[in-house]
C-alpha positions as CSV (number, residue, x, y, z in Angstrom):
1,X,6.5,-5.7,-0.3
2,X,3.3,-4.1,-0.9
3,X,2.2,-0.8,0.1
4,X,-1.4,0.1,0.3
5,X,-2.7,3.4,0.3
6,X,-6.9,3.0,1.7
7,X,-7.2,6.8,0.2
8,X,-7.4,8.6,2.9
9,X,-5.6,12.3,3.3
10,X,-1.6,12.5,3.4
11,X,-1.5,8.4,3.1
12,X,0.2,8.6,0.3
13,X,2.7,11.2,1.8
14,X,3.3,8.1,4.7
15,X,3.8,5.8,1.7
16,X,6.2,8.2,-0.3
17,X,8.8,8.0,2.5
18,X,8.2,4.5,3.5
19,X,9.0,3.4,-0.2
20,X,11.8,5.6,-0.1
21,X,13.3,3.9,2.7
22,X,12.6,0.6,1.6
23,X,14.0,1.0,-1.9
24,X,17.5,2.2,-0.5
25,X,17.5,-1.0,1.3
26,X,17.5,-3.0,-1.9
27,X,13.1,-4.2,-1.1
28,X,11.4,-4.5,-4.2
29,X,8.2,-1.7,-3.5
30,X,4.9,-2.4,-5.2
31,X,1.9,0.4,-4.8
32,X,-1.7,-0.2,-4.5
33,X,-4.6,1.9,-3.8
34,X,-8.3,1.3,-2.4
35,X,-11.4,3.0,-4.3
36,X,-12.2,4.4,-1.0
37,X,-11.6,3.9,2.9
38,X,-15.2,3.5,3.6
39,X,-15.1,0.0,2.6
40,X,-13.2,-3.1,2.3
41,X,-10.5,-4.0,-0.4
42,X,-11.8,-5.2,-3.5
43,X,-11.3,-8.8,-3.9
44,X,-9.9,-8.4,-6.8
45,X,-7.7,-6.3,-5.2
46,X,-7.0,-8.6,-2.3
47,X,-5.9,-11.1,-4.6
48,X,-3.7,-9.3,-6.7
49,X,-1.8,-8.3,-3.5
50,X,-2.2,-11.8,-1.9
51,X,-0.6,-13.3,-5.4
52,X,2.4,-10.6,-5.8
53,X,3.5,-9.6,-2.3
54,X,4.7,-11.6,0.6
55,X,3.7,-9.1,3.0
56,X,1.3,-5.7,3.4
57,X,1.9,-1.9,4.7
58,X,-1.1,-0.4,5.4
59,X,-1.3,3.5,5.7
60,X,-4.0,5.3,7.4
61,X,-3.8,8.8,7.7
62,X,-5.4,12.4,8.2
C-alpha cells in the first residue's frame, strides 16, 4: 500500500494515522512524497509507486 503525501499542510498528519491504522492491521505501508502540489507526480515517481504498490492513498490537506 502506498501512501502519498502531495506536500501540502497537515498531509502528513492524515498520513501518520492512516499508516498507523494500517500497520496494526498487518498492511505492509510504504511513504512517498511529491516535490510540490502545484504539479503533477514525477514520472519517476509515478513509476516507482506503480512498480512497488498495488494500490495508492492520496492525502490532500490544509
Amino acid at each position: 500500500m502506498a501512501l502519498l503525501d502531495i506536500s501540502k499542510p497537515r498531509g502528513d498528519v492524515f498520513l501518520d494515522r492512516l499508516e498507523e491504522g494500517l500497520s496494526a492491521r498487518g498492511v505492509e505501508v510504504l511513504r512517498y512524497r511529491k516535490p510540490t502540489f502545484t504539479k503533477p507526480a514525477p514520472a519517476d515517481l509515478r513509476h516507482e509507486i506503480r512498480l512497488q504498490c498495488e494500490a495508492v492513498i492520496e492525502a490532500l490537506a490544509d
